[in-house]
KOLGU-280049 format. One record per residue (C-alpha): residue in three letters; x, y, z. Coordinates in Angstrom, 1 decimal, m for minus. Example, Ala and Ser with C-alpha at 12.3 -4.5 7.8 and 13.67 -1.06 7.14 Angstrom:
// residues 2
SITE  rest       X       Y       Z
SITE   ALA    12.3    m4.5     7.8
SITE   SER    13.7    m1.1     7.1
END
This chain:
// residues 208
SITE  rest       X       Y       Z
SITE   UNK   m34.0    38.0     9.6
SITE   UNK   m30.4    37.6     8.1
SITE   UNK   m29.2    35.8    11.0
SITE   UNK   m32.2    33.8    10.5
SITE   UNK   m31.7    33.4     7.4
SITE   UNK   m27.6    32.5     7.5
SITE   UNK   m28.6    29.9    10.4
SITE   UNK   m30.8    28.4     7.9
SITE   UNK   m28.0    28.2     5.1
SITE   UNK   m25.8    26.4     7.4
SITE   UNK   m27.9    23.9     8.6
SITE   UNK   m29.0    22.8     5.3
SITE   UNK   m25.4    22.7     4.3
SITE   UNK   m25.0    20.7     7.0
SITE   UNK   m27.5    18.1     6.3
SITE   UNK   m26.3    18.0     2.6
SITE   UNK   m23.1    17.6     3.7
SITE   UNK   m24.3    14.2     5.9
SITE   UNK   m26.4    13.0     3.1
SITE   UNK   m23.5    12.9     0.9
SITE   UNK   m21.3    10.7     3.9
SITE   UNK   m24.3     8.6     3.9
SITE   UNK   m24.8     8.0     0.5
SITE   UNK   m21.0     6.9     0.2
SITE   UNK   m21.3     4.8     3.0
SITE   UNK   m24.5     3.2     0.9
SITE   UNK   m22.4     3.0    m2.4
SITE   UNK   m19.5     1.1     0.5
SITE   UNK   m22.3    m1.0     1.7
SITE   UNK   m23.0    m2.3    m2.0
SITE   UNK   m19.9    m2.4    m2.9
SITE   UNK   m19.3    m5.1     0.5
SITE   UNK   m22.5    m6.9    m0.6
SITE   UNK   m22.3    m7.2    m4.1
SITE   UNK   m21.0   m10.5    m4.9
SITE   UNK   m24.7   m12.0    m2.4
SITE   UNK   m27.3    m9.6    m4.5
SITE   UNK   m28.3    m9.4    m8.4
SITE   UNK   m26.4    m7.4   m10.7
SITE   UNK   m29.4    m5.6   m11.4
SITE   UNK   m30.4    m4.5    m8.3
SITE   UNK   m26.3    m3.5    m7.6
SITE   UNK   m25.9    m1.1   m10.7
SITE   UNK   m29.8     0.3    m9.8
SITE   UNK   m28.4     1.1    m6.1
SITE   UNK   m25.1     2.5    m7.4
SITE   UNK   m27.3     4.8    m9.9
SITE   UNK   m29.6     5.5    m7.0
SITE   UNK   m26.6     6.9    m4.5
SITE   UNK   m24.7     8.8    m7.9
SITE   UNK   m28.2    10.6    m8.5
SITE   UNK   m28.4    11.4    m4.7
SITE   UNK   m24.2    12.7    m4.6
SITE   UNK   m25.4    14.7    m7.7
SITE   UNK   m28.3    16.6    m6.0
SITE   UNK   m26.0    17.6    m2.6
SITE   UNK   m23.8    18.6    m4.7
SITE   UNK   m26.4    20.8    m6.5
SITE   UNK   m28.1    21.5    m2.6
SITE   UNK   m24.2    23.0    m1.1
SITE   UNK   m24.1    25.0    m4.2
SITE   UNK   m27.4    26.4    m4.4
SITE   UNK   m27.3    27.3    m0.8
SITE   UNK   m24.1    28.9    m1.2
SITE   UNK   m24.8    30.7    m3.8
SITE   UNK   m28.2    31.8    m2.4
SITE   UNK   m30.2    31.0    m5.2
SITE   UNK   m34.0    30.6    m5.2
SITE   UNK   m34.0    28.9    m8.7
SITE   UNK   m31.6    26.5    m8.3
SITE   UNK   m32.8    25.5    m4.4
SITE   UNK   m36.3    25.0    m5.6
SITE   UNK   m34.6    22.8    m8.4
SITE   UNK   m33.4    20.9    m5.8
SITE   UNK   m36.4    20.5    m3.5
SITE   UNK   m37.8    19.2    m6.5
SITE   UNK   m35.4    16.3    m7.5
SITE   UNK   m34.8    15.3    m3.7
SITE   UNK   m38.6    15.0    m3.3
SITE   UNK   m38.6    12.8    m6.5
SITE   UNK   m35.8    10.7    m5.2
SITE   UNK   m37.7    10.5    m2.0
SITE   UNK   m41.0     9.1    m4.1
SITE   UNK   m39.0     7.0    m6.1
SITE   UNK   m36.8     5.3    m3.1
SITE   UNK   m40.2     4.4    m1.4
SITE   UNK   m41.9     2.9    m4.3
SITE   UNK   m37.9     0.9    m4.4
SITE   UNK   m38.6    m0.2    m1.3
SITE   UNK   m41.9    m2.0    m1.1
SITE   UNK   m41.7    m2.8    m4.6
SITE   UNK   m38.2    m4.3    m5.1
SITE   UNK   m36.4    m4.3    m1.6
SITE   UNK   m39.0    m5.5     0.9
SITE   UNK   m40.5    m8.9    m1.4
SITE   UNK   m36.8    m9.2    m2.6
SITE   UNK   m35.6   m12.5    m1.8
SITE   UNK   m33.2   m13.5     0.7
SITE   UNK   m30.0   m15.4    m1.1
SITE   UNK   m30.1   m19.1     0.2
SITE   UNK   m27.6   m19.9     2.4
SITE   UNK   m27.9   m23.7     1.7
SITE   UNK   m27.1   m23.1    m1.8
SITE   UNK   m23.6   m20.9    m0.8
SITE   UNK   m22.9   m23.8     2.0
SITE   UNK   m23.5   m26.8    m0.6
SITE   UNK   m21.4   m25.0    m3.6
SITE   UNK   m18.3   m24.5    m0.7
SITE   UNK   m18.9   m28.0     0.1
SITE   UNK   m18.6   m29.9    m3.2
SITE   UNK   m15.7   m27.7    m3.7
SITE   UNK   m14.1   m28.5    m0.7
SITE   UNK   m13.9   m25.2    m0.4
SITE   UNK   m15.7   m24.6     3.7
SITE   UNK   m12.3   m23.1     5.1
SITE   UNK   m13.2   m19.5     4.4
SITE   UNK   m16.6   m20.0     5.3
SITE   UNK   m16.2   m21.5     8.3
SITE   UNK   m13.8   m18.9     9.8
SITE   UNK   m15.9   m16.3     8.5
SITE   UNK   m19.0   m17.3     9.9
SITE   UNK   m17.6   m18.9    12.6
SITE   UNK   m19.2   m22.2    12.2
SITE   UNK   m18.3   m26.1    10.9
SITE   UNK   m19.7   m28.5     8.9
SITE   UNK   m23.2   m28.1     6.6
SITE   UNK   m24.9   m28.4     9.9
SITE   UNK   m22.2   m29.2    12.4
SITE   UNK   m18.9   m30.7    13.3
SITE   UNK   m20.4   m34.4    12.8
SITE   UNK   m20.8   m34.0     9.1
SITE   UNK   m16.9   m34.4     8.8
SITE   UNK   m17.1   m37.0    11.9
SITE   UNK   m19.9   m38.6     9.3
SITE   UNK   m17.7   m38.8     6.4
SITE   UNK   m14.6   m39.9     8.6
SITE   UNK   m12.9   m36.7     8.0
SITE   UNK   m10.4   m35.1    10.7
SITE   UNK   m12.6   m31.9    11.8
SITE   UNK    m9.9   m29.3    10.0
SITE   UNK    m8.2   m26.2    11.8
SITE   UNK   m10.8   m23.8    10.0
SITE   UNK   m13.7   m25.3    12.5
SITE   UNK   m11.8   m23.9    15.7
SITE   UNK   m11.5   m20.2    17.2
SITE   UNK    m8.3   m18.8    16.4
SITE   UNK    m7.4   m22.4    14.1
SITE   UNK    m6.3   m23.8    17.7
SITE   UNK    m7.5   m27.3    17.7
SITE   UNK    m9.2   m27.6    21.3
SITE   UNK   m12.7   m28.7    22.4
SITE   UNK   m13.2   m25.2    23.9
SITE   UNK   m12.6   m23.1    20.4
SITE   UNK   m14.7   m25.4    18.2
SITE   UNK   m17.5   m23.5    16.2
SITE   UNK   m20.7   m25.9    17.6
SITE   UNK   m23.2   m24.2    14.9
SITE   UNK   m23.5   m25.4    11.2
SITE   UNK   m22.9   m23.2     8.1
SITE   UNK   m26.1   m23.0     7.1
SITE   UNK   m27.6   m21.8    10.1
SITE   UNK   m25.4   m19.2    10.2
SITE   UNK   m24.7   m17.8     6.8
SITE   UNK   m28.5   m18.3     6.7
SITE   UNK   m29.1   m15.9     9.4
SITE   UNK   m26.3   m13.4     8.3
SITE   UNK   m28.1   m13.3     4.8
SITE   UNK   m31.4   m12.1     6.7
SITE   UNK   m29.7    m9.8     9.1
SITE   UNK   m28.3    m7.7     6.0
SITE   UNK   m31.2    m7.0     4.8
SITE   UNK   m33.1    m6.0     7.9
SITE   UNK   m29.8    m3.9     8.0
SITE   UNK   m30.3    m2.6     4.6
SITE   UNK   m34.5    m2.2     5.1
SITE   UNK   m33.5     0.0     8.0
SITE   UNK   m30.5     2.2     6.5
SITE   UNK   m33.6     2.6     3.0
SITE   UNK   m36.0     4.1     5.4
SITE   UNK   m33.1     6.2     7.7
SITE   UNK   m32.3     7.7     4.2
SITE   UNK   m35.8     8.7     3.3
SITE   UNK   m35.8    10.1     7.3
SITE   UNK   m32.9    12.2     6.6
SITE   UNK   m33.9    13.3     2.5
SITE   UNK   m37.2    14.4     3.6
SITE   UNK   m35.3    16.3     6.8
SITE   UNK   m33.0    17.9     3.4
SITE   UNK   m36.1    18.3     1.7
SITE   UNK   m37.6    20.3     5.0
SITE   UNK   m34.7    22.6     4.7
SITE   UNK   m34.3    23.5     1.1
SITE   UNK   m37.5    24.4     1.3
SITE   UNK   m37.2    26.7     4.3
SITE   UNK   m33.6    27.9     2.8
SITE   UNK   m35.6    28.7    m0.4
SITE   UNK   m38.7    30.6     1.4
SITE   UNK   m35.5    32.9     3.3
SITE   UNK   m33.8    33.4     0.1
SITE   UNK   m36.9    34.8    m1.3
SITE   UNK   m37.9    37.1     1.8
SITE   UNK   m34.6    38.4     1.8
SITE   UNK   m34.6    39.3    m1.4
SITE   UNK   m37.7    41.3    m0.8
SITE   UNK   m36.3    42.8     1.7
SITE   UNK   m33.4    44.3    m0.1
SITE   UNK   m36.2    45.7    m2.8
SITE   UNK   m37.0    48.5    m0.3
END
């Protein structure tokens, strides 16, 4: 049963220990995405990934430590993180709407301002290479693969579209990391719970 029980401790270690990486990589994530989402949502998600560093930190020591008090503790807190990330998400994440990429495309336009767009996104023009054509413009260096001006590395697909469709993949991205992270806190939750119930036998055990 103490083998059992020290197999136990590492693996929820373990897990802790991968919930913390992935709750970094969250804070990352927002940190990347910040200046396309509300400020309000942005501190909430940095709060939300502080509060979850907080309770690994809490996990790794209670399992450590072996303590029954403070593991329940944490079972407790990570399950109501776990209630109050789902409620987040069809509440606040799922209806939250996407950030227009017309509006981003049409402020870098009347600033004449499309260079970085257009290399990032890898696309020209509002809607193509003919809006420049349109105005009489020369198509600029930004339009083109590697800035070398040849038929073959011009981008053929319009800003719009594509910032457009960048804006929904991240947040099918960010729908799918939510639920991964409820996955793995409820897998935490799992083991502290476990860890706890083996703390507490062998604690018993050592009574006789």
């Amino acid at each position: 049963m103490g083998c059992a029980t020290t197999v136990v401790k590492i693996i929820s270690i373990s897990l802790n220990a991968i919930l913390a990486l992935l709750a970094v990589g969250a804070i990352a994530w927002i940190a990347y995405y910040s200046d396309t989402e509300e400020v309000k949502f942005v501190i909430a998600s940095y709060v939300f990934s502080g509060l979850i560093l907080l309770m690994v930190i809490l996990g790794i020591y209670a399992a450590i430590r072996e303590s029954i008090c403070l593991t329940a503790t944490f079972a407790v807190f990570l399950l109501l993180l776990i209630i109050l990330q789902i409620v987040n998400i069809f509440m606040f994440v799922a209806p939250m709407e996407v950030a227009s990429g017309q509006k981003t495309v049409d402020v870098a336009w009347l600033a004449n301002n499309m260079d970085e767009l257009q290399q990032k996104f890898q696309c020209c023009g509002k809607t193509s290479a003919q809006d420049y054509v349109h105005l009489n413009q020369v198509i600029p260096p930004s339009c083109y693969a590697d800035l070398q001006q040849v038929p073959d590395h011009l981008f053929l697909k319009g800003c719009i579209e594509e910032v457009q469709s960048q804006y929904d993949s991240d947040k099918r991205r960010f729908l799918i990391v939510s639920w991964a992270l409820v996955a793995f806190k409820l897998l935490c939750f799992v083991g502290a719970v476990f860890l706890g119930i083996s703390f507490r036998n062998k604690q018993r055990r050592m009574q006789f």
